[in-house]
Structure formats: C-alpha cells, structure tokens
C-alpha positions, 0 to 999 in steps of 0.5 A: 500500500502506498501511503503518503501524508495528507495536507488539509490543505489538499483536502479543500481543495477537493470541496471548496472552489468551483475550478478543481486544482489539478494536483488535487485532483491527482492525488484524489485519483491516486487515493481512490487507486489505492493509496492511503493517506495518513494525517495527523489529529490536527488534521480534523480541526483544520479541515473544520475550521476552514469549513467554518470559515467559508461558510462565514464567507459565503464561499460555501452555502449553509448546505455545502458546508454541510455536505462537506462536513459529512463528506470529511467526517466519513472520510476520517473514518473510513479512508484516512489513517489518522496518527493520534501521536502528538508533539510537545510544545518543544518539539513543535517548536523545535521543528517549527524553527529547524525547518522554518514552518508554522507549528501548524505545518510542523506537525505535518511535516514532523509525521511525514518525516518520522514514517518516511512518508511523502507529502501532499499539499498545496501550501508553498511554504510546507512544500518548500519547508518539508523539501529543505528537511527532506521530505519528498511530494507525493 
C-alpha cells in the first residue's frame, strides 16, 4: 500500500472552489487507486475550521458546508489513517524553527518525516519547508 501524508490543505481543495486544482485532483485519483493517506489529529480541526470559515464567507452555502462536513467526517473514518501521536510544545517548536514552518505545518511535516512518508499539499511554504528537511511530494 502506498501511503503518503495528507495536507488539509489538499483536502479543500477537493470541496471548496468551483475550478478543481489539478494536483488535487491527482492525488484524489491516486487515493481512490489505492493509496492511503495518513494525517495527523490536527488534521480534523483544520479541515473544520476552514469549513467554518467559508461558510462565514459565503464561499460555501449553509448546505455545502454541510455536505462537506459529512463528506470529511466519513472520510476520517473510513479512508484516512489518522496518527493520534502528538508533539510537545518543544518539539513543535523545535521543528517549527529547524525547518522554518508554522507549528501548524510542523506537525505535518514532523509525521511525514518520522514514517518516511511523502507529502501532499498545496501550501508553498510546507512544500518548500518539508523539501529543505527532506521530505519528498507525493
């Protein structure tokens, strides 16, 4: 089985946003291929608070969030390995300054590294933080 680290940011993607970006949508087509996407606990509240936030915005109406909110909820569960591992305040803050990432993208980061696992996102500074330390894109 081919795992790899999944960014929220990835994810999103999938729901939000009328024109699918391509990466995304590739890495869409490898998980239902087969691949199996690892993400962090943390993961879960990212994907929740972007979903709060655009349906704030009006990005996304009431019942897309909705559906959205379902569609993540059953995608925890049934196709995503979640890590429950946990960094310390040091350790986040230790990696989160060795690679130059946020706290929030260390975690990812930190995850992909210790399982030797590749990286999907879209966020540059996470794709570009994670090539410094190493760690491959999927």
């Amino acid at each position: 089985m081919n795992r790899f680290v999944l960014d929220a940011s990835v994810a999103l993607a999938w729901v939000v946003g009328r024109n699918p970006d391509p990466y995304a949508e590739t890495v869409r087509q490898r998980i239902r291929a087969g691949s199996k996407p690892v993400v962090p606990a943390l993961w879960q509240l990212e994907i929740a608070n972007a979903l709060a936030l655009v349906g704030r915005r009006k990005v996304l109406g009431a019942d897309e969030v909705e559906e959205s909110v379902d569609y993540f909820r059953a995608f925890a569960t049934t196709v995503a390995e979640i890590d429950s591992n946990c960094l310390s305040v040091r350790e986040a803050f230790r990696v989160s300054r060795e690679v130059g990432l946020t706290a929030y993208d260390a975690v990812y980061f930190d995850l992909a590294q210790r399982e030797g696992l590749p990286l999907a996102t879209l966020d540059k500074a996470l794709r570009e933080g994670a090539a410094r330390g190493g760690v491959s894109e999927f």
